[in-house]
C-alpha positions as CSV (number, residue, x, y, z in Angstrom):
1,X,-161.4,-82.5,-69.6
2,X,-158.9,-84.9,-69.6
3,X,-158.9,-89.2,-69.3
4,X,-159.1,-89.7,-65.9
5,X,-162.0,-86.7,-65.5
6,X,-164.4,-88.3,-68.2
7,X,-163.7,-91.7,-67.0
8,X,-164.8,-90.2,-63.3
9,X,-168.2,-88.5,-64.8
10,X,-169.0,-91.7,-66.6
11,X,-168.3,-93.8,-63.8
12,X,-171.0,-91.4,-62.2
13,X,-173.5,-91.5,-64.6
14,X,-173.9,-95.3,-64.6
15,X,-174.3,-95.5,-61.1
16,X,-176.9,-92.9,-61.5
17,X,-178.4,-94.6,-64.4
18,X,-178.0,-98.3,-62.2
19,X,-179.6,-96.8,-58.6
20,X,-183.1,-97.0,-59.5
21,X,-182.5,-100.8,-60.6
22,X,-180.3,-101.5,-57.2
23,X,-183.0,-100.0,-55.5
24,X,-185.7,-102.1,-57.1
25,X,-183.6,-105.5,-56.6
26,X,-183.0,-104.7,-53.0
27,X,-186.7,-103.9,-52.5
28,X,-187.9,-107.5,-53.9
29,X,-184.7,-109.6,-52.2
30,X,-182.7,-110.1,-55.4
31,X,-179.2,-109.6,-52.8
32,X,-180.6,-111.3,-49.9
33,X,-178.5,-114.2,-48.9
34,X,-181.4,-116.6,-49.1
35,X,-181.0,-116.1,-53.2
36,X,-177.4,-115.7,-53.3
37,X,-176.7,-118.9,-54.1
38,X,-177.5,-119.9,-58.0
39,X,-178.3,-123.6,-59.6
40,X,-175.4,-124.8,-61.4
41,X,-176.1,-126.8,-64.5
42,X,-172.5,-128.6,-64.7
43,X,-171.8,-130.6,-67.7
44,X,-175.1,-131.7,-67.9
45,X,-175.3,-128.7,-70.0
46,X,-174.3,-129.8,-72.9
47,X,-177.4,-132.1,-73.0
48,X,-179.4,-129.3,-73.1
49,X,-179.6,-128.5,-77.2
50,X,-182.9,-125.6,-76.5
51,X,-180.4,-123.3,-74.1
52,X,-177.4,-123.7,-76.9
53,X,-179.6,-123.5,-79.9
54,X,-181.4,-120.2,-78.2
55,X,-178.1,-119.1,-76.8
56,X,-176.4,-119.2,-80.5
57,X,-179.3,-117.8,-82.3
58,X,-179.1,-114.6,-79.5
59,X,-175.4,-114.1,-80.0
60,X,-175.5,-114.3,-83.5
61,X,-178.5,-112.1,-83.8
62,X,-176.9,-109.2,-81.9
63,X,-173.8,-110.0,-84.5
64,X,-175.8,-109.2,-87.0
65,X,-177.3,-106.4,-85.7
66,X,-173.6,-105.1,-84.4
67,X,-172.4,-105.4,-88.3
68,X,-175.4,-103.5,-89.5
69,X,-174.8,-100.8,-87.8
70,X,-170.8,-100.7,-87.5
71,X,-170.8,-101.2,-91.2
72,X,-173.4,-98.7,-92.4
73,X,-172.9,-97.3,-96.1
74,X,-172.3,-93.6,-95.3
75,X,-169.1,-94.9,-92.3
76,X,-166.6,-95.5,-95.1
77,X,-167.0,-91.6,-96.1
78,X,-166.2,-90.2,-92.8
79,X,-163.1,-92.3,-92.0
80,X,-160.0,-90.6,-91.4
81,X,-157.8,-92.3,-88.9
82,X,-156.8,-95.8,-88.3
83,X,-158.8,-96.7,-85.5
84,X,-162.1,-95.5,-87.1
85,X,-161.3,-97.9,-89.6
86,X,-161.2,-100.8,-86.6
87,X,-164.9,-99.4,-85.2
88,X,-167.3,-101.4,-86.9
89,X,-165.6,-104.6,-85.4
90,X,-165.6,-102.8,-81.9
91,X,-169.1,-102.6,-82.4
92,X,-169.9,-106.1,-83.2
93,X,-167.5,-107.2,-80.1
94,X,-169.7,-105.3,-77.6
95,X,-172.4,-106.2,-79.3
96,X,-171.7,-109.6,-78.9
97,X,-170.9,-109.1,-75.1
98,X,-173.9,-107.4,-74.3
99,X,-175.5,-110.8,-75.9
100,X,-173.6,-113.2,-73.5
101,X,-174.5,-110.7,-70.5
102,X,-178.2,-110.6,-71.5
103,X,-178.4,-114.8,-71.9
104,X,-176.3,-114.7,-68.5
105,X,-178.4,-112.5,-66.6
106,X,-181.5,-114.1,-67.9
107,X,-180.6,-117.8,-66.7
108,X,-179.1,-116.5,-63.1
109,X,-180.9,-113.0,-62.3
110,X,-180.1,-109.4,-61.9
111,X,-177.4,-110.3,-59.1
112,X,-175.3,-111.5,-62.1
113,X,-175.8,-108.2,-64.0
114,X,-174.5,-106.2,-61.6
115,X,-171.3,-108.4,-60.7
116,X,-170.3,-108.3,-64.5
117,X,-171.0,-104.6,-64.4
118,X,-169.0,-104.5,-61.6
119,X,-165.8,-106.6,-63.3
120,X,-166.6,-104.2,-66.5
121,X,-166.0,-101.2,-64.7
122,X,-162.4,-102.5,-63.1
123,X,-161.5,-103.8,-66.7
124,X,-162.8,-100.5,-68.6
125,X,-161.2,-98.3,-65.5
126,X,-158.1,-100.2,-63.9
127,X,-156.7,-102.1,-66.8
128,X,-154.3,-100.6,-69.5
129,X,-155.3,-102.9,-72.5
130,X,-154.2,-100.4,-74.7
131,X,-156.9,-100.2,-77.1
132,X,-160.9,-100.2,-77.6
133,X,-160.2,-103.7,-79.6
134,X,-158.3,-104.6,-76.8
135,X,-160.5,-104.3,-74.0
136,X,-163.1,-105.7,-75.6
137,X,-161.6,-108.9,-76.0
138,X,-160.6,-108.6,-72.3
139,X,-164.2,-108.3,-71.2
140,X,-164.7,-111.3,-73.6
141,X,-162.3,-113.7,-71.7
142,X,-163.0,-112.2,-68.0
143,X,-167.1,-113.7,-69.1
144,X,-165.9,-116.9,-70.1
145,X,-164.4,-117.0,-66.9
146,X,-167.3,-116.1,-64.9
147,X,-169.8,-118.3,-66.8
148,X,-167.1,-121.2,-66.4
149,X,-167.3,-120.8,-62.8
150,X,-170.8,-120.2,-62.3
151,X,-171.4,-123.5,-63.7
152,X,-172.4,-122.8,-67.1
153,X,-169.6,-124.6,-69.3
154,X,-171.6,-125.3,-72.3
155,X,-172.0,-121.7,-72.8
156,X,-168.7,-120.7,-71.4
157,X,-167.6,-123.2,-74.6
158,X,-170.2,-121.1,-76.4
159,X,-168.9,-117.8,-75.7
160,X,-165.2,-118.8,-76.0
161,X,-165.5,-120.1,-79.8
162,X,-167.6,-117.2,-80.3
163,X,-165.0,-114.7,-79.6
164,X,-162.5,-117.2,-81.1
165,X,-163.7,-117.1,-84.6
166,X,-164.9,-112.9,-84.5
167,X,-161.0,-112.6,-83.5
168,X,-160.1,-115.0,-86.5
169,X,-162.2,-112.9,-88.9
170,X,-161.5,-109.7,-87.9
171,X,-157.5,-110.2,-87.8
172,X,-158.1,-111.9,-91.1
173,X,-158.1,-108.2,-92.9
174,X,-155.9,-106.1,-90.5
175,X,-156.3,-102.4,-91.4
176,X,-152.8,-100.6,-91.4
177,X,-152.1,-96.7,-92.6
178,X,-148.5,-96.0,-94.6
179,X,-147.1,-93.0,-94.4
180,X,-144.9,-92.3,-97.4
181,X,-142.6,-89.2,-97.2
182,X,-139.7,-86.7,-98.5
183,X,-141.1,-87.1,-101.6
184,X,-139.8,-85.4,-105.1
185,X,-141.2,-82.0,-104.8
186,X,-143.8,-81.6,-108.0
187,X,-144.2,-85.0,-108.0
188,X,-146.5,-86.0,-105.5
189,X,-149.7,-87.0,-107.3
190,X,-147.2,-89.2,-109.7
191,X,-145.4,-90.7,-106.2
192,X,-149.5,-91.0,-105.7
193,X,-151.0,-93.2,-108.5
194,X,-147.4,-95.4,-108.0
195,X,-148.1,-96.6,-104.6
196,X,-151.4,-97.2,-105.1
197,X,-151.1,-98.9,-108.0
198,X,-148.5,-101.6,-105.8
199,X,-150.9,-101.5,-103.1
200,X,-153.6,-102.5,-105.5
201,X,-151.2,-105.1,-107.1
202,X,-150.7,-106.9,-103.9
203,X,-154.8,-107.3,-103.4
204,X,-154.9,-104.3,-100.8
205,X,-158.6,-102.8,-100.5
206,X,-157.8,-99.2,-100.0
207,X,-160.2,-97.2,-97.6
208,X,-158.8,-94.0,-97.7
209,X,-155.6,-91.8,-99.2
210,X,-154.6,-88.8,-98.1
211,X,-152.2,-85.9,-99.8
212,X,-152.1,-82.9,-97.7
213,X,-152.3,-79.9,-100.1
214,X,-148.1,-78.2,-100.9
215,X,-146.8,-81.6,-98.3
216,X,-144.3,-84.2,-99.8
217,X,-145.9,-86.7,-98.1
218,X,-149.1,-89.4,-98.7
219,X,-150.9,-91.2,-96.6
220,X,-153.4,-94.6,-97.3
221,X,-155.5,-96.3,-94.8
222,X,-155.8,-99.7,-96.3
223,X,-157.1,-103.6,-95.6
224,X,-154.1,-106.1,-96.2
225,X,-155.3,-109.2,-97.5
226,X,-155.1,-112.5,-95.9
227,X,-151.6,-114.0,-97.4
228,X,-149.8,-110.9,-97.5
229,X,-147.5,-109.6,-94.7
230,X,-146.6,-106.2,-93.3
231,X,-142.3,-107.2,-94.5
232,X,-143.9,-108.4,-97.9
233,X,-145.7,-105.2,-98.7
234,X,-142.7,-102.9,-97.2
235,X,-139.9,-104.6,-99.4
236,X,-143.0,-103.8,-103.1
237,X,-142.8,-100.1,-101.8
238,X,-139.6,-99.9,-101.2
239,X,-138.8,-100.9,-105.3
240,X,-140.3,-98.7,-106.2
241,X,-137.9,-96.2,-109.1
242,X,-135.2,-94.3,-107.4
243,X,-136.4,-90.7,-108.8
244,X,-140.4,-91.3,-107.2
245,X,-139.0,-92.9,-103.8
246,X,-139.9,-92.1,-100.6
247,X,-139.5,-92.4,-97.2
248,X,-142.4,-95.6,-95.5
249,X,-143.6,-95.6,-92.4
250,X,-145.9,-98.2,-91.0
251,X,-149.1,-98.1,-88.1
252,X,-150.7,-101.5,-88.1
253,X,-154.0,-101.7,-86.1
């Protein structure tokens, strides 16, 4: 089945899963035009210290729980590729904005559910952000929006230095794989231990290494620490000795 066909059937199956819910908020007058309209707080907001104490304490719970289970013990043995190196922190993103929808929905009502689903869908469907990572930062600016202008600023403020520092954490550590080619023939495992000895040198955590059996080539999926850069790392590999040289090549996350 290909991209557009899943993104059809799953389209489907929320509006399956979301009829019985529309049904009940049309039954009890949650879209009648008498309750369309919903109390703004204003700036007054930032007065109230319950809503943003409550409000933190739910977005850092769900955080929390997002890291538990992005970062369980027995992930690191199964990764393989780049981006499943990058899931955990996809997990704590949603995470975190299926927090900010819950507090959201819970101050204005189920109207407000179903208009973020609604801007969800046209993000997740109609917008080419290029990655899961991507899009969920999207989503993460598009509520900030919304709560700005439904006249919530203090946890529009909230949500926005929220997302700020996840962003600043998780960019902290990028993940990138190297891809290290036309190696010496019968020396690959040497080629091996030399590179990952630089890599290690330069504070790189590495995640996983790959050396397909009777290839000239290596691969490591790696964390690059904080100071170091992608030019920085490239110019260590390349000096490496003449006779155990290979061929880099780079995919940053």
């Amino acid at each position: 089945m290909g991209d557009f066909g899943m993104q059809r059937l799953m389209a489907l199956a929320a509006l399956i899963l979301l009829a019985p819910s529309l049904a009940h908020a049309q039954a009890h007058g949650l879209f009648d035009t008498t309750n369309a309209n919903v109390p703004a707080v204003g700036w007054a907001g930032f007065l109230d210290t319950h809503f943003m104490a409550d409000s933190l304490g739910a977005l850092l719970l769900a955080v929390l729980l997002g890291a538990a289970i992005g970062f369980h013990p027995t992930t690191r043995r199964t990764v393989d590729k780049l981006h499943e190196v990058e899931l955990p922190k996809v997990f704590i993103m949603y995470a975190f904005i299926g927090a900010v929808i819950g507090v959201t929905v819970r101050e204005f009502g189920m109207v407000i559910g179903v208009v973020v689903f609604g801007i969800g869908g046209l993000i997740r469907f109609r917008t080419d952000a290029g990655s899961t990572r991507d899009t969920g930062r999207l989503i993460s600016v598009t509520l900030a929006g919304l709560i700005a202008g439904l006249g919530l600023p203090h946890f529009a403020v909230i949500t926005a230095v929220f997302t700020f520092v996840l962003i600043y954490l998780f960019d902290s550590n990028p993940a990138c794989r190297v891809k290290i080619g036309a190696l010496p023939a019968g020396r690959v495992n040497e080629c091996t231990n030399l590179y990952r000895t630089i890599l290690q040198a330069h504070g790189c955590r590495i995640i996983a290494e790959h050396n397909p059996l009777g290839k000239d080539r290596i691969e490591f999926v790696f964390r690059m620490p904080r100071k170091a850069t992608r030019d920085g790392l490239h110019a260590a590999l390349s000096e490496a000795p003449a006779d155990l040289r290979g061929e880099i090549d780079w995919e940053v996350e």
